[in-house]
C-alpha positions in Angstrom: -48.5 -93.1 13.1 -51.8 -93.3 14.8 -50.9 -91.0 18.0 -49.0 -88.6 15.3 -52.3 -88.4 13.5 -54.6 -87.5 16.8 -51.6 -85.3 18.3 -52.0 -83.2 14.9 -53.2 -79.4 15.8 -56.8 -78.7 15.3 -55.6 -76.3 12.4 -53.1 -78.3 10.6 -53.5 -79.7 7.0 -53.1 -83.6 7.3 -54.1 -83.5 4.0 -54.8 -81.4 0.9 -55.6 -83.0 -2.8 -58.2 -83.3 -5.4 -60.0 -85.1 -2.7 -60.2 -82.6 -0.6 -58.4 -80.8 2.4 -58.5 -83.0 5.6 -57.2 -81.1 8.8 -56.4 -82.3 12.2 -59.7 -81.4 13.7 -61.3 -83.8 11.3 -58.9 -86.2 11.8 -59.3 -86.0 15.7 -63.7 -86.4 14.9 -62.0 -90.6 14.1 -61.4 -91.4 17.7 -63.8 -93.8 19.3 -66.8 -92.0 20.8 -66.4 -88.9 18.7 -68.9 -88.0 16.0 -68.1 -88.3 12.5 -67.5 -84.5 10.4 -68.7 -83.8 7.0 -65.4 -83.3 5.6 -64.0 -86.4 6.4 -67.2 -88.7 5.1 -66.9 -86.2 1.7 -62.9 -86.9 1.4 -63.7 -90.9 1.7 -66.6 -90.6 -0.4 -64.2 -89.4 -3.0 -61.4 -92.0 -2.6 -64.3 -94.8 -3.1 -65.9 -92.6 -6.4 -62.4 -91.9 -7.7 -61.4 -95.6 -6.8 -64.4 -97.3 -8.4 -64.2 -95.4 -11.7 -60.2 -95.2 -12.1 -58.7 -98.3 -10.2 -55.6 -97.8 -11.7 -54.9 -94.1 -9.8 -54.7 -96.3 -6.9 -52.1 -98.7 -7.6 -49.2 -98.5 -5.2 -46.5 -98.9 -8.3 -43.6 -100.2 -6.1 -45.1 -103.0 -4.5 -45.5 -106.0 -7.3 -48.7 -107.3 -8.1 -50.3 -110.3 -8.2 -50.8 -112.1 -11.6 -54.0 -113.9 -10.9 -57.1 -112.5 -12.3 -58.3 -109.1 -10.3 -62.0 -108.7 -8.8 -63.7 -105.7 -11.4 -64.9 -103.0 -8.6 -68.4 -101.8 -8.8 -68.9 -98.7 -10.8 -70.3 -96.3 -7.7 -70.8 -92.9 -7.8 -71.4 -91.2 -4.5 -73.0 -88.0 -4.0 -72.0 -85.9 -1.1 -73.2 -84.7 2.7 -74.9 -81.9 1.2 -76.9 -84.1 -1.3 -79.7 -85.4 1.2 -80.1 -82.6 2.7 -81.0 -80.8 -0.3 -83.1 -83.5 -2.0 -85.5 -83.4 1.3 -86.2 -80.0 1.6 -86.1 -78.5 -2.4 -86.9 -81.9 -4.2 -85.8 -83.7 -7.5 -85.6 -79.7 -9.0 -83.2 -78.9 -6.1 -80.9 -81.6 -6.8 -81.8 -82.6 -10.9 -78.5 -80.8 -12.2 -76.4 -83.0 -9.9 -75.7 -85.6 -12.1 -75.7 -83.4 -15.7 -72.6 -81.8 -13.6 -71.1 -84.8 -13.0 -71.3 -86.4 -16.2 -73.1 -89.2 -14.9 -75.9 -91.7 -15.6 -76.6 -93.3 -12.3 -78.6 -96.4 -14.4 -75.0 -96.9 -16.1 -73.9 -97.6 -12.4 -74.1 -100.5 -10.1 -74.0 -98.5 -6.9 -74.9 -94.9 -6.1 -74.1 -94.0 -2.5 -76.1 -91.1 -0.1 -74.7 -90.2 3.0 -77.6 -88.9 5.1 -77.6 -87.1 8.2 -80.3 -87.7 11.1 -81.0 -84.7 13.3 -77.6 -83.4 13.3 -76.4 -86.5 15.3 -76.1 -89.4 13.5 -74.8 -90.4 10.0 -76.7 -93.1 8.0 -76.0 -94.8 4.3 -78.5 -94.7 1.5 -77.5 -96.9 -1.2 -79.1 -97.3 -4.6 -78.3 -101.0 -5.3 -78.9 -100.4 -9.5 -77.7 -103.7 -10.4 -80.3 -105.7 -8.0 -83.0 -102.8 -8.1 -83.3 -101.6 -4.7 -83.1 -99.2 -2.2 -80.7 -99.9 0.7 -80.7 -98.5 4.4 -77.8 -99.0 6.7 -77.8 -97.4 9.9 -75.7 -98.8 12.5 -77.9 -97.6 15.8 -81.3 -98.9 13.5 -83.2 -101.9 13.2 -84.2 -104.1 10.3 -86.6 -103.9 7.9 -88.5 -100.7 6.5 -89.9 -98.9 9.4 -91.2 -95.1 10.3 -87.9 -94.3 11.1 -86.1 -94.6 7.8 -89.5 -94.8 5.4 -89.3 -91.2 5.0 -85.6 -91.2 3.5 -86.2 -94.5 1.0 -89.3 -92.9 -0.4 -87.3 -89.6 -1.1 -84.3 -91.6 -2.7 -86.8 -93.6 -5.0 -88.5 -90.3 -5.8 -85.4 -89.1 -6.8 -84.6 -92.0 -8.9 -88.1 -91.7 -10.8 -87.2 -88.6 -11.5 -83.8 -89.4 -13.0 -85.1 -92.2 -15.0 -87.5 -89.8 -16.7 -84.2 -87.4 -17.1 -82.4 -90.0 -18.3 -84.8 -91.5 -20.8 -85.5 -94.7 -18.9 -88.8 -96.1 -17.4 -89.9 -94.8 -14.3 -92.6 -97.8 -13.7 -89.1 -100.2 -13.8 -87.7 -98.3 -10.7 -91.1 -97.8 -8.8 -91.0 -101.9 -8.9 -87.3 -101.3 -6.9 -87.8 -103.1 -3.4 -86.4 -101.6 0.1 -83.6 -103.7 1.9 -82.9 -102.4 5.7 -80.5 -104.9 7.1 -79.3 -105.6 10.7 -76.0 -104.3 11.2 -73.8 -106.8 13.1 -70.8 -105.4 14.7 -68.4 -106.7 11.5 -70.4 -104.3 9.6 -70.7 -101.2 11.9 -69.1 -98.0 11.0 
């Protein structure tokens, strides 16, 4: 399966559903040492949105399931590659229909995820932790803790959040208390 997948032709559909449309040139972007395209991050961005808000789409039906009790998935909503980008250079007006679009209250959420690019060359995660009321930064080449490096993009996601809790009807002076967690990534959690 795995050569099959890389031996695909650069224009072939691997894959085309509400997802998305996945082609052999994206799917060739997964080998080691290859960077990461925008169309495959949005597709899996999807599956994990989808997942999170309708686990039962993604039930295999023929293979039995287990009786015990089931782990509840976070509720996540996950904005696209496009999101970021937008938010940095137009603002909270750029980006404030976003969520009226997607029928969504992000405070209603436990997660809200923000794929971000850096310089055309590297792909970091933004996460709005709602349910422990922070800000989270993971970048696998980075270092820990709140630095210059990835200051800039924590302040614009908590602007952005301000902005939504005063869209949303919610207090703004609760999320400007939201701290900033910028973890070491190990290798077990590198992307």
């Amino acid at each position: 399966m795995h050569e099959a997948l890389f031996d695909t032709p650069d224009d072939a559909v691997v894959v085309e559903n509400a997802f998305g449309r996945v082609s052999g040139r994206d799917i060739h972007r997964l080998r080691k040492g290859d960077w990461l395209n925008d169309e495959v991050i949005n597709y899996y961005l999807l599956m994990i949105r989808e997942r999170s808000m309708n686990p039962g789409t993604f039930i295999n039906s023929k293979k039995p399931h287990s009786k015990g009790p089931t782990k509840k998935l976070p509720r996540i909503h996950a904005f696209n590659t496009f999101f970021y980008a937008l938010l940095s250079e137009r603002g909270y007006q750029g980006v404030r229909r976003w969520t009226k679009k997607a029928k969504v209250n992000l405070f209603d959420l436990d997660k809200v995820v923000i794929p971000v690019n850096r310089g055309n060359q590297h792909w970091v995660l933004c996460v709005v932790n709602v349910s422990q009321k922070r800000i989270e930064y993971y970048d696998s080449m980075g270092n820990a803790g709140v630095s210059n490096q990835n200051r800039p993009v924590l302040e614009t996601v908590k602007r952005f959040m301000i902005e939504e809790a005063k869209a949303q009807n919610r207090s703004p002076a609760d999320v400007e208390e939201w701290t900033f967690y910028v973890p070491v990534l190990t290798l077990e959690l590198q992307c």
